[in-house]
DRENDREN-911516 format. One record per residue (C-alpha): x, y, z; residue number from 1; residue in one letter. Coordinates in nm, 2 decimals, padded with zeros to 4 digits. Layout:
BEGIN
SITE       xx       yy       zz     i   aa
SITE        X        Y        Z   NUM    A
...
// end
This chain:
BEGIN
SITE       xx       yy       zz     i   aa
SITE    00.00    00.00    00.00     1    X
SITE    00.16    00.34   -00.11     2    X
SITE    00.05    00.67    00.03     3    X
SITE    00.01    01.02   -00.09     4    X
SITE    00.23    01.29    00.04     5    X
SITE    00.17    01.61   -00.10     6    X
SITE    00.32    01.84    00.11     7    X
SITE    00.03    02.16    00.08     8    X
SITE   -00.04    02.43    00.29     9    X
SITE   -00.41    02.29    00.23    10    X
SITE   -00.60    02.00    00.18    11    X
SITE   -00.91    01.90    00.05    12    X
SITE   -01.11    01.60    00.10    13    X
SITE   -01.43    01.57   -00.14    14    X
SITE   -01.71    01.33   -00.08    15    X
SITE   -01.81    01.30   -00.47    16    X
SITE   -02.15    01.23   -00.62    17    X
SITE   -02.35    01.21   -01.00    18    X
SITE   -02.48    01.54   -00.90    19    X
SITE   -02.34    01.73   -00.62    20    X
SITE   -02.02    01.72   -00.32    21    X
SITE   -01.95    01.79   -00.03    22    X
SITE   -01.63    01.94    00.05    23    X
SITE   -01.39    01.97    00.34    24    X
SITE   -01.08    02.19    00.36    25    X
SITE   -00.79    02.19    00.63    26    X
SITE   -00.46    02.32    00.66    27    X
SITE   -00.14    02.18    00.74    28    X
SITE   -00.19    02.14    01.14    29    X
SITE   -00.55    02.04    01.12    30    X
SITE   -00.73    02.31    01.16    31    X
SITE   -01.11    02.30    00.93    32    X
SITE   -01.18    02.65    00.69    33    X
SITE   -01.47    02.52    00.48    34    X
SITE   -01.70    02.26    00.55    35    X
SITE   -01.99    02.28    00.30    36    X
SITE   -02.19    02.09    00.06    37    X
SITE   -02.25    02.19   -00.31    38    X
SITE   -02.35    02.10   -00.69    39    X
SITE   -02.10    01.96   -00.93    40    X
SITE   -02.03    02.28   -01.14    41    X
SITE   -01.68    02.40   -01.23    42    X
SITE   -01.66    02.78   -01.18    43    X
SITE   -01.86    02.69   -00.80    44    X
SITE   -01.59    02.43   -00.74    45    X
SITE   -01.26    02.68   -00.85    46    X
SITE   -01.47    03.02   -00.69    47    X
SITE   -01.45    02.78   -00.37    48    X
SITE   -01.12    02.68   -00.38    49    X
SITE   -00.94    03.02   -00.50    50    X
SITE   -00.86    03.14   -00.19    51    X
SITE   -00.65    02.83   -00.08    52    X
SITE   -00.47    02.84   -00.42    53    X
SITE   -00.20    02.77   -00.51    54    X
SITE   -00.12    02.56   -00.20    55    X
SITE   -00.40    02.28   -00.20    56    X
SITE   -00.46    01.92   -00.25    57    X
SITE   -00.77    01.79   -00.38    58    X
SITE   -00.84    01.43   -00.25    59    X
SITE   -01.09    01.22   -00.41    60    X
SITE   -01.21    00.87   -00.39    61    X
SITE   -01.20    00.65   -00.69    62    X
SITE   -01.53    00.62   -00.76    63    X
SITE   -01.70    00.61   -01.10    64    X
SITE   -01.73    01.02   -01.09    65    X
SITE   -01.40    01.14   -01.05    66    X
SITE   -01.28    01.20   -01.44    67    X
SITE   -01.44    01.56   -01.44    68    X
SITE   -01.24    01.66   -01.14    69    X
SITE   -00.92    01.50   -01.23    70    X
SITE   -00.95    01.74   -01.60    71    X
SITE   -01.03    02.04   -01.41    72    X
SITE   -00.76    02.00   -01.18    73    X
SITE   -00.51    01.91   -01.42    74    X
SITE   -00.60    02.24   -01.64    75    X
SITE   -00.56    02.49   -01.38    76    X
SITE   -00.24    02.26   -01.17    77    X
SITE   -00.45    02.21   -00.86    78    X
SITE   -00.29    01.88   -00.70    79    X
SITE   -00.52    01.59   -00.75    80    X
SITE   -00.47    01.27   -00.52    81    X
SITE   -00.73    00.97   -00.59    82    X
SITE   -00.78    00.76   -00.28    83    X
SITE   -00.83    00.37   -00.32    84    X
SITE   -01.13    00.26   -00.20    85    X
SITE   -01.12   -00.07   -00.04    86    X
SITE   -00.80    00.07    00.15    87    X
SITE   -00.96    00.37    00.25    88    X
SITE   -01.24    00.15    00.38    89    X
SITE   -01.05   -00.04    00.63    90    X
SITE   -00.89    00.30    00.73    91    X
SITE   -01.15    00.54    00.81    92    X
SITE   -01.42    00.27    00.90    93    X
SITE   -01.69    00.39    01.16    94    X
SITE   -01.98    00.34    01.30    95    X
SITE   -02.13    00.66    01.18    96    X
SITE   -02.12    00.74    00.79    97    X
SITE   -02.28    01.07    00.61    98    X
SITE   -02.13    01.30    00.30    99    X
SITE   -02.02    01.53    00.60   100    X
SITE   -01.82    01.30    00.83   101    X
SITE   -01.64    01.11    00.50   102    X
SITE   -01.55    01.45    00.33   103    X
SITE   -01.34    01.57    00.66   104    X
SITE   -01.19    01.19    00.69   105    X
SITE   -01.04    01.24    00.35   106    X
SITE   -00.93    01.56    00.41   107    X
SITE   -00.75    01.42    00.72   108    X
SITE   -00.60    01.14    00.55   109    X
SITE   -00.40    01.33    00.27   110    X
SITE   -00.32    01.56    00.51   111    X
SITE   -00.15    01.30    00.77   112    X
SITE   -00.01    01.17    00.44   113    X
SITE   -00.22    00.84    00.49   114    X
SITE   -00.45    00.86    00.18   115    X
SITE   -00.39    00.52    00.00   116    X
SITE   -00.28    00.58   -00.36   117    X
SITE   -00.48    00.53   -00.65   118    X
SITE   -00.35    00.56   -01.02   119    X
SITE   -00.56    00.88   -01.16   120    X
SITE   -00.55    00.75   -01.55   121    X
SITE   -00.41    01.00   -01.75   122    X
SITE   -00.74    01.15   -02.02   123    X
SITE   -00.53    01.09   -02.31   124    X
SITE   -00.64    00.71   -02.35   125    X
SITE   -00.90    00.71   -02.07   126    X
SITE   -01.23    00.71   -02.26   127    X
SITE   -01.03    00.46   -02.51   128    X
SITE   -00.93    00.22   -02.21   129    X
SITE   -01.33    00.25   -02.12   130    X
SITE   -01.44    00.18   -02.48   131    X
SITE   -01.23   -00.13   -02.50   132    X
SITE   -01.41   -00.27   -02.13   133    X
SITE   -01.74   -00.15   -02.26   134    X
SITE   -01.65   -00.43   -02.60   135    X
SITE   -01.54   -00.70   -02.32   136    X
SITE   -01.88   -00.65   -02.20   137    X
SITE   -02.06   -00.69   -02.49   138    X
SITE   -01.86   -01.00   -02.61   139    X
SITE   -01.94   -01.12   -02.24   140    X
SITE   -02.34   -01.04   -02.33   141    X
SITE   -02.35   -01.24   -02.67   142    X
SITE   -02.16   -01.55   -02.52   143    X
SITE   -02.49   -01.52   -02.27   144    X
SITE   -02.69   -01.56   -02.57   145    X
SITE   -02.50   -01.80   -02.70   146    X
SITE   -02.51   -02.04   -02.38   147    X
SITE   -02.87   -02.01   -02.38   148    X
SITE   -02.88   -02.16   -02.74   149    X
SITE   -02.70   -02.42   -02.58   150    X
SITE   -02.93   -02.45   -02.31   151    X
SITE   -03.25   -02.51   -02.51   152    X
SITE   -03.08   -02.77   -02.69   153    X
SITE   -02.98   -02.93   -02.41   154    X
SITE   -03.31   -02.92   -02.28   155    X
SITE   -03.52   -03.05   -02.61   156    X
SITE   -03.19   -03.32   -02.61   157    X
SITE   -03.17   -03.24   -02.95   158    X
SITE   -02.78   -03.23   -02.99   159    X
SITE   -02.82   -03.02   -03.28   160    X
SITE   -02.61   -02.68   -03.18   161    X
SITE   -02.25   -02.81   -03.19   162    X
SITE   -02.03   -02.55   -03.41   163    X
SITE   -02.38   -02.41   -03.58   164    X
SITE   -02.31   -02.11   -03.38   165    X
SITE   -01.94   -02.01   -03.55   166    X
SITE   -02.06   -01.96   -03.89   167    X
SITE   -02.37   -01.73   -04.04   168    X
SITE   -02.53   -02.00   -04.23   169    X
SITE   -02.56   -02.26   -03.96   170    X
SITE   -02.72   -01.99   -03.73   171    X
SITE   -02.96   -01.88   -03.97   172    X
SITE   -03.09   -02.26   -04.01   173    X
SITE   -03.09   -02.38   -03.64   174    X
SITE   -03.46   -02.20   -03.55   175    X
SITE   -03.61   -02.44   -03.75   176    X
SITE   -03.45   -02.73   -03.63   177    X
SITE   -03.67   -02.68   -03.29   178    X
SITE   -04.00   -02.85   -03.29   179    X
SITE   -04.23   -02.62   -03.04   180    X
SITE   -04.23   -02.27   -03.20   181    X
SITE   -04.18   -02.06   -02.87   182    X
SITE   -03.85   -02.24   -02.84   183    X
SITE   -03.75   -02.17   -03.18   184    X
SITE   -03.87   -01.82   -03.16   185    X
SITE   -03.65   -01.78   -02.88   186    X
SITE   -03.33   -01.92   -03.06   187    X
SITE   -03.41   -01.65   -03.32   188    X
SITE   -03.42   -01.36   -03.08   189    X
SITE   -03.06   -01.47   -02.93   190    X
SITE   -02.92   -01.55   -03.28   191    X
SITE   -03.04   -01.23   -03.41   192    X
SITE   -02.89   -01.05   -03.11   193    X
SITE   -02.58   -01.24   -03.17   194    X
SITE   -02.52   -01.10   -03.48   195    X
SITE   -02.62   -00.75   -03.39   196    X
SITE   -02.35   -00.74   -03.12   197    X
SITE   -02.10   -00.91   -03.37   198    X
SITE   -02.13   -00.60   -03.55   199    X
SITE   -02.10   -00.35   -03.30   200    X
SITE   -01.80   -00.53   -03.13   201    X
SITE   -01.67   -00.57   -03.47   202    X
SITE   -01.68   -00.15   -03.50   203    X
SITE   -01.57   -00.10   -03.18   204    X
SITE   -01.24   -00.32   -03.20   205    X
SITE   -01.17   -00.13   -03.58   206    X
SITE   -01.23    00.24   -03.35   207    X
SITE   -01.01    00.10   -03.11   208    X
SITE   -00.70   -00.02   -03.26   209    X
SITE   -00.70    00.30   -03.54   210    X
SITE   -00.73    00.49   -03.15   211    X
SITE   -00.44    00.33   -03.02   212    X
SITE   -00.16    00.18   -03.28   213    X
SITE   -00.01    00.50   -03.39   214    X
SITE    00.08    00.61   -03.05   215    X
SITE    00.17    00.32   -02.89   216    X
SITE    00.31    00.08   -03.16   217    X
SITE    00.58   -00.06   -03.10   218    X
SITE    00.49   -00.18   -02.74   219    X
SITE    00.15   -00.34   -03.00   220    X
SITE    00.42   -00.49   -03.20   221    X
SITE    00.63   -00.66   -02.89   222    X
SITE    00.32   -00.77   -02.72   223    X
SITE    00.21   -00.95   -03.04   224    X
SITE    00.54   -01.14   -03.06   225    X
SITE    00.38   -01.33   -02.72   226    X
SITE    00.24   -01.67   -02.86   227    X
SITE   -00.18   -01.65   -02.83   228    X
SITE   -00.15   -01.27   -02.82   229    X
SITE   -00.36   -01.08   -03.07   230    X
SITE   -00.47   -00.73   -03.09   231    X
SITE   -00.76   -00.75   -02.85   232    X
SITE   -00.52   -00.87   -02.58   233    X
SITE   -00.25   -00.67   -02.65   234    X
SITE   -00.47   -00.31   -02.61   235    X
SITE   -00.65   -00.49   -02.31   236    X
SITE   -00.24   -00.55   -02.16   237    X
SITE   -00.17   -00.19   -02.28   238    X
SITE   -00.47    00.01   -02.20   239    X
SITE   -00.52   -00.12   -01.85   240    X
SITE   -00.18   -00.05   -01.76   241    X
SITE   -00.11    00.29   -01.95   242    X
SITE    00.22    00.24   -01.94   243    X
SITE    00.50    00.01   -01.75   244    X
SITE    00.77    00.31   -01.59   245    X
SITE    00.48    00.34   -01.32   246    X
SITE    00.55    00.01   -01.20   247    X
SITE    00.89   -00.01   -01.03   248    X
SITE    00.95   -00.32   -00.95   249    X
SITE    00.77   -00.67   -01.14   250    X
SITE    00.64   -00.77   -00.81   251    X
SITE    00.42   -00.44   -00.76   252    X
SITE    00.30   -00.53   -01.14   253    X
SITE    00.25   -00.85   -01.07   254    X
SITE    00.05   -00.73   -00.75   255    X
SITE   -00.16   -00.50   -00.97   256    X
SITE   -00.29   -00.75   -01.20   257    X
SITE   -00.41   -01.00   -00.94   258    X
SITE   -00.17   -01.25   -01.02   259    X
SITE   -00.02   -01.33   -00.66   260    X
SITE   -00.21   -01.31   -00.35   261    X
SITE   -00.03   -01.19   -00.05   262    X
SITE    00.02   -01.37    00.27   263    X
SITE   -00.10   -01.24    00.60   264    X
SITE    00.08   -01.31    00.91   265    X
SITE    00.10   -01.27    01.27   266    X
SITE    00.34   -01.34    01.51   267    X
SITE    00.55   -01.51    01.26   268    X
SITE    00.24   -01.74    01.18   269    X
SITE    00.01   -01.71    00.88   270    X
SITE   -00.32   -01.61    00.91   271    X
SITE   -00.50   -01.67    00.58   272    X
SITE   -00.41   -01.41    00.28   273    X
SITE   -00.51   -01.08    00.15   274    X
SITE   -00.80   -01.00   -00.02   275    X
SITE   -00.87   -01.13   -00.38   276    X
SITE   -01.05   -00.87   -00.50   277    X
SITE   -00.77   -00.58   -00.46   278    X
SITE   -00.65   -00.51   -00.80   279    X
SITE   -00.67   -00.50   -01.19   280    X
SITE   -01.01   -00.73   -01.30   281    X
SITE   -00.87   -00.66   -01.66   282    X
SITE   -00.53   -00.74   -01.65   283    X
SITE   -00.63   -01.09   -01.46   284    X
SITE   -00.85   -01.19   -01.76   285    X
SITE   -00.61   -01.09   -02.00   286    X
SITE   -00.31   -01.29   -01.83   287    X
SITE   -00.52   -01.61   -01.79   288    X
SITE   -00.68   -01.55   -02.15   289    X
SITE   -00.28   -01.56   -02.26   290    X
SITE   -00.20   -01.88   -02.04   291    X
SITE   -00.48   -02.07   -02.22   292    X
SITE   -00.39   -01.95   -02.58   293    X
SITE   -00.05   -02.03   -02.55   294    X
SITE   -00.09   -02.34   -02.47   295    X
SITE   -00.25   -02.40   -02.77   296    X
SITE   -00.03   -02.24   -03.05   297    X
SITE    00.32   -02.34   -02.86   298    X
SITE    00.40   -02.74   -02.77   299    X
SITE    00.68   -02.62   -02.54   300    X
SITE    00.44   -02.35   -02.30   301    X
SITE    00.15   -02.68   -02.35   302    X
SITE    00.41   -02.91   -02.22   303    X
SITE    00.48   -02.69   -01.94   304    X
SITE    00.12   -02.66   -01.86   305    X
SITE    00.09   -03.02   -01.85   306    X
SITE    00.33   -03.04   -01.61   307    X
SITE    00.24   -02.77   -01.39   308    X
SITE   -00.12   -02.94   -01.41   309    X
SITE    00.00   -03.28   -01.31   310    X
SITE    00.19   -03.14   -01.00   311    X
SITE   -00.10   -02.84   -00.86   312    X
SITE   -00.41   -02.97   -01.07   313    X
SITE   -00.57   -02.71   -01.34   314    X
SITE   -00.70   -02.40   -01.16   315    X
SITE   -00.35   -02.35   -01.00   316    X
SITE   -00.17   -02.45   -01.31   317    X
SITE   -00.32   -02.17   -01.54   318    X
SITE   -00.29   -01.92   -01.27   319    X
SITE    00.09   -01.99   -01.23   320    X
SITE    00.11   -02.01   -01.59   321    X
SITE   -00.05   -01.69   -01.64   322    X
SITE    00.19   -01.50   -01.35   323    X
SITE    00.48   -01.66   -01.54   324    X
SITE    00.37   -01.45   -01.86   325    X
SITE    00.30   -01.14   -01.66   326    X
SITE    00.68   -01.15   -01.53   327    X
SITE    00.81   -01.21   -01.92   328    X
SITE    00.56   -00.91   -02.07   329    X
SITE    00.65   -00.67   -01.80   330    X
SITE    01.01   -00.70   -01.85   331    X
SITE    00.97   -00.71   -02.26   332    X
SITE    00.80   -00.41   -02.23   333    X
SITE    01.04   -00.24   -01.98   334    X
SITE    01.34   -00.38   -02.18   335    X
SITE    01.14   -00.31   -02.53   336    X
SITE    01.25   -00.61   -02.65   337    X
SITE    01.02   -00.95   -02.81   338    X
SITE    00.93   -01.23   -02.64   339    X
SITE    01.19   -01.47   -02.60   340    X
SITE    01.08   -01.84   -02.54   341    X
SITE    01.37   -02.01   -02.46   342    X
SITE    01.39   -01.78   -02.19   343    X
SITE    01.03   -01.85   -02.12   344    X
SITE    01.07   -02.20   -02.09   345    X
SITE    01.40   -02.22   -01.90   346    X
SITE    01.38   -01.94   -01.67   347    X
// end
């Protein structure tokens, strides 16, 4: 867990909402100047502030709500510190909770220098970033429709779907195949739903890598050289993490894509581990999407699966698998050099 320490003559601590805040404002040794709730509008929020300026930190959690502020801040170089929100949780955790008593808690916090750091996402890429989870969503949606295809089948005992649902012409002739005509109506409605998305993902994933391949390509073009990476992957692996240099270390990576879970102890003995939840959702799907891939376009990384399966059964395998590629991309991308997998293999 890192902290902020922004080192202001003032600090402010923001309770944020869709439509309106409420902020606190200290200075440096604790004493309150503004305590005061108020709508979401620019000029209010800088009229506000002005008089603290240019010695004051604005401390946010990372809620869904926070883009607006981040931009405004950034324009007119107000420091901006995002707070993590399950950290902050088990910080300032009370038995009381209103806008009023959390605004003045996160004021406190960034001012004690105790406000757990979250990454503020740079708007350069942001709405990109958000466009490509929106598509994972989407392709998430029609595999719903596709299971439920699946589903009816199974439940008719029919054994009629199989591979019909990979290619246009099978789909279009698998309504008919149903005897009762609800059942078959229903097939349609998911088929033609199917195809609707295909489209739109189809257009998204064109928007997305025209967005993204002139500015970042040659870290497209290293991730690529990763067997069972493709372009979806890659942006996911590049989006999610803007960019490597703010990891120092592989661990703290590592760490932020969910791929280790840390031990807790006491008194020298362990007392179960952290929580699971704490970290990239992304960058975990995309790392154990890679594990699986892999295995299938590279004998020597299925081999290795094999083994690792034989020895800590599947679930573990993939997820050690899938750690093992997060320590190789982070270092190509650090080193800017290809994937090397030799090196894979034997390291």
């Amino acid at each position: 867990m890192e902290f902020w320490k922004p080192g202001t003559e003032y600090y402010g601590g923001i309770d944020l909402h869709d439509r309106n805040m409420y902020l606190c404002v200290v200075d440096r040794s604790g004493e309150k100047y503004a305590h005061r709730r108020m709508r979401n509008d620019a000029e209010l929020f800088l009229r506000v502030i002005e008089r603290y300026q240019p010695s004051i930190t604005i401390a946010v959690e990372c809620t869904g709500t926070w883009y607006w502020l981040a931009d405004l801040c950034a324009d007119h170089e107000i420091a901006f510190a995002l707070g993590h929100v399950s950290y902050m949780r088990a910080i300032h955790g009370a038995k009381a909770k209103n806008d009023r008593i959390d605004s003045e808690k996160i004021a406190r916090l960034v001012q004690a220098g105790l406000l757990p750091k979250a990454y503020a996402y740079p708007r350069g890429l942001r709405a990109t970033r958000d466009l490509l989870r929106r598509r994972l969503r989407l392709v998430r949606i029609r595999a719903g429709m596709a299971n439920h295809v699946r589903a009816l089948d199974s439940q008719d005992n029919l054994h009629i779907v199989g591979q019909s649902l990979k290619s246009k012409s099978g789909r279009a002739a698998l309504p008919a195949q149903f005897a009762q005509e609800d059942v078959s109506r229903s097939v349609a409605t998911d088929i033609e739903m199917m195809e609707h998305l295909e489209h739109a993902i189809s257009k998204l994933e064109r928007h997305i890598l025209a967005r993204v391949k002139n500015e970042r390509t040659t870290e497209l073009a290293l991730l690529q050289t990763t067997p069972g990476v493709g372009e979806i992957l890659a942006l996911t692996i590049l989006l999610e993490m803007d960019t490597v240099d703010r990891f120092p270390t592989r661990q703290k990576f590592a760490s932020y894509s969910r791929l280790v879970r840390c031990a807790h102890t006491s008194d020298g003995k362990p007392v179960g581990s952290g929580p699971r939840r704490i970290g990239n959702p992304y960058l975990r799907w995309a790392f154990g999407e890679v594990a699986v891939f892999a295995a299938q376009y590279s004998k020597g990384i299925r081999s290795r699966l094999e083994r690792l399966t034989s020895k800590h059964g599947k679930g573990k395998a993939k997820t050690l698998l899938a750690h093992k590629f997060g320590r190789a991309i982070y270092y190509m991308l650090k080193r800017k050099t290809a994937f090397d997998k030799d090196r894979f293999l034997n390291g």
